[in-house]
C-alpha positions in Angstrom: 0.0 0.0 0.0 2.7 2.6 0.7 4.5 1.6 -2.3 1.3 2.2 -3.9 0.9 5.5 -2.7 4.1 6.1 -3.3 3.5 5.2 -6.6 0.3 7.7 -7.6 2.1 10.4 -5.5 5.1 10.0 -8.4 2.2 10.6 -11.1 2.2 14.9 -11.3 5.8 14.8 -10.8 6.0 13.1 -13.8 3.3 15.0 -16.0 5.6 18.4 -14.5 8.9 16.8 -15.9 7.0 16.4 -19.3 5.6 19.4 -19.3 8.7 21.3 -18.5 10.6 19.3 -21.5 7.4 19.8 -23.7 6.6 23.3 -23.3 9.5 25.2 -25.1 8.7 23.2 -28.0 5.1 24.3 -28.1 6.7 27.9 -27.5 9.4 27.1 -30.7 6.0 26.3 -32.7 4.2 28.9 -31.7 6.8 31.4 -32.6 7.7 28.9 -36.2 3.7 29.5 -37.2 4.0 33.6 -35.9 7.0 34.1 -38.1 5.6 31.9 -41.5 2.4 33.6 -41.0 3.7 37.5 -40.0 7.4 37.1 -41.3 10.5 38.5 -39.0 8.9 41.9 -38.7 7.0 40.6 -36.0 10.9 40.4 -33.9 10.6 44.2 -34.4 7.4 44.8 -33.5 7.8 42.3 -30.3 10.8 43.9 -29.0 8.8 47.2 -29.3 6.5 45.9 -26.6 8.9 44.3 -25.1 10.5 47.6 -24.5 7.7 49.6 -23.9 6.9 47.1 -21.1 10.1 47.5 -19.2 10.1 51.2 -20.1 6.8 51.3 -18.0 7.7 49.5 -14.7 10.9 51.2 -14.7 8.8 55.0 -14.8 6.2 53.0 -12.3 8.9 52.3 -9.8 11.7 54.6 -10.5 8.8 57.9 -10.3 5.5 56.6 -8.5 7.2 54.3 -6.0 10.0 56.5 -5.9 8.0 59.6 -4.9 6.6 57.5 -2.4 9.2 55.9 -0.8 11.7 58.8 -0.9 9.7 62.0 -0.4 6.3 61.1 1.1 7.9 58.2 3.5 11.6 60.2 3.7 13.2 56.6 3.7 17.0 57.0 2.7 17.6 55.2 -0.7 20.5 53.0 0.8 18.7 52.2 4.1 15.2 50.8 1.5 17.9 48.9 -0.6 18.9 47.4 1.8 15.9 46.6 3.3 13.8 45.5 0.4 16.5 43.5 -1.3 15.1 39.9 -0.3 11.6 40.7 0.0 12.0 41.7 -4.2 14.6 38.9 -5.2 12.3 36.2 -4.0 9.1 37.8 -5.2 11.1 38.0 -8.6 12.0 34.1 -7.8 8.0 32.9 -6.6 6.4 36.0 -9.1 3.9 36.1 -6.3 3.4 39.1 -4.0 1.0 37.3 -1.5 3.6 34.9 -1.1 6.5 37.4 -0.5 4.3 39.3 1.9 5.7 37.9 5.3 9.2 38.6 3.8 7.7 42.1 3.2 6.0 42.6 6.0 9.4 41.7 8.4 11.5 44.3 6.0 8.9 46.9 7.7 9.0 45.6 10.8 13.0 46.8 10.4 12.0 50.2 8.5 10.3 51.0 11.8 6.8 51.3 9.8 4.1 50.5 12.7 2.6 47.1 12.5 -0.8 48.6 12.0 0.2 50.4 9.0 2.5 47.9 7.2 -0.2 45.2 8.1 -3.1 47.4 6.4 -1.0 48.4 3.7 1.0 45.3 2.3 -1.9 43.2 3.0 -3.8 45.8 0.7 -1.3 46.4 -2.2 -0.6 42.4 -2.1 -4.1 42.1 -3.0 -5.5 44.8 -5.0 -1.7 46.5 -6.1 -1.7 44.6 -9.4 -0.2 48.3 -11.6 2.8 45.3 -13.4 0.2 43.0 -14.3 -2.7 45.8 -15.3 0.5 47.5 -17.5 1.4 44.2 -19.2 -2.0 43.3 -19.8 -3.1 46.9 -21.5 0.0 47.2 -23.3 -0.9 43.7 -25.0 -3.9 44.6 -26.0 -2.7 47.5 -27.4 0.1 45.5 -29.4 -2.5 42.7 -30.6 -4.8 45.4 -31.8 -1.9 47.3 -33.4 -1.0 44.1 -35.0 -4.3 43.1 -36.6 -4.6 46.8 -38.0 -7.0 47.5 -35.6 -7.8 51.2 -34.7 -8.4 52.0 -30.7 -10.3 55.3 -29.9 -9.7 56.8 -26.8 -13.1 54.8 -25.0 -11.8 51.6 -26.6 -8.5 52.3 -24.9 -10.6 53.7 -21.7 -12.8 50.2 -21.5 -9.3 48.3 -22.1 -7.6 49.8 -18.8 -10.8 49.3 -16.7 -11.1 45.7 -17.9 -7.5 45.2 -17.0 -7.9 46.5 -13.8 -11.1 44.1 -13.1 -9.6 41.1 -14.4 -6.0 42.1 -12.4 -8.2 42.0 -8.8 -9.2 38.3 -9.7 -5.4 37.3 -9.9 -3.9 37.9 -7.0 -1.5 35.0 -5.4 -1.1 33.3 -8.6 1.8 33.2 -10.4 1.3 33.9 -13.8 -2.3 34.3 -13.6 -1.9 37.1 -15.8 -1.6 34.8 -18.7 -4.9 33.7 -18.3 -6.7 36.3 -17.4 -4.9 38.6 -20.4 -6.7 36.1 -22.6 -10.2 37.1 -21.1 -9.1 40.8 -21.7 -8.5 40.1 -25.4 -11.1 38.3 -25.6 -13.6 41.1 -24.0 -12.5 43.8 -26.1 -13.3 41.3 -29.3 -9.6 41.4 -30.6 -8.3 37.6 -32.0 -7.4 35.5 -28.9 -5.1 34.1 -31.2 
């Protein structure tokens, strides 16, 4: 019996291993079909988003969190380096925030934030703070629609960053989540899933 058990315990290891040695050949195919049925161009026009991705968390956090950390909470940039170096390596690790958050919440324990505060506010912005996932998934939609030749107007693009935000409140605690729910987004604003 324990061999047994043993036995159908070994089962989703085994469909994880093939997955894991599966999956970058679906994502080679994937790309192969992209680039027979859009031609390299589509390199250009990826790296474009690509780009325009990073350039948007870098302005989120350099500026937004930035102002917030540095002026509003006067936090010395070493001292909140320091501080929030492991909490953000292993979130980068995990891509979860919910499961980072006792990680965060002891690097403001250390910050001297009160316990009341840090408690109200992590637990908050781990569960309703989605701005990376909400920029990824408008950006995405903006690339897909740019892609099929598809014209947003201003409410289009409007309707697009409220249904990003709705679908990014759904998410939260799941690593790559975003995937999913970036599908329904497409989806809802009647651009090709594809």
């Amino acid at each position: 019996t324990v061999a047994t058990l043993e036995k159908v315990r070994a089962i989703p290891a085994t469909i994880l291993t093939w997955l894991i040695h599966i999956i970058p050949l679906a994502v080679f195919a994937v790309i192969a079909g992209s680039v027979s049925e859009y031609g390299l161009e589509i390199f250009a026009s990826l790296g474009k988003y690509v780009g325009t991705v990073w350039l948007g968390f870098l302005l989120q956090v350099c500026l937004v969190y930035g102002f917030w950390i540095f002026v509003v909470a006067k936090i010395k940039p070493k001292i909140f380096a320091r501080e929030a170096r492991e909490p953000v390596l292993y979130a980068l690790g995990v891509n979860s925030s919910l499961a980072t958050l006792p990680l965060t919440m002891k690097a403001l324990d250390r910050l001297g934030i009160s316990r009341r505060s840090s408690s109200l506010g992590a637990g908050v912005a781990t569960n309703i703070n989605n701005d990376g996932i909400i920029l990824y998934e408008a950006l995405a939609v903006f690339f897909v629609a740019h892609l099929h030749g598809i014209d947003m107007d201003v409410g289009m693009m409007l309707t697009t960053i409220l249904a990003c935000i709705v679908a990014a409140l759904g998410i939260t605690g799941i690593p790559e989540a975003g995937f999913i729910s970036l599908s329904v987004v497409i989806a809802t604003m009647g651009l090709p899933v594809e």
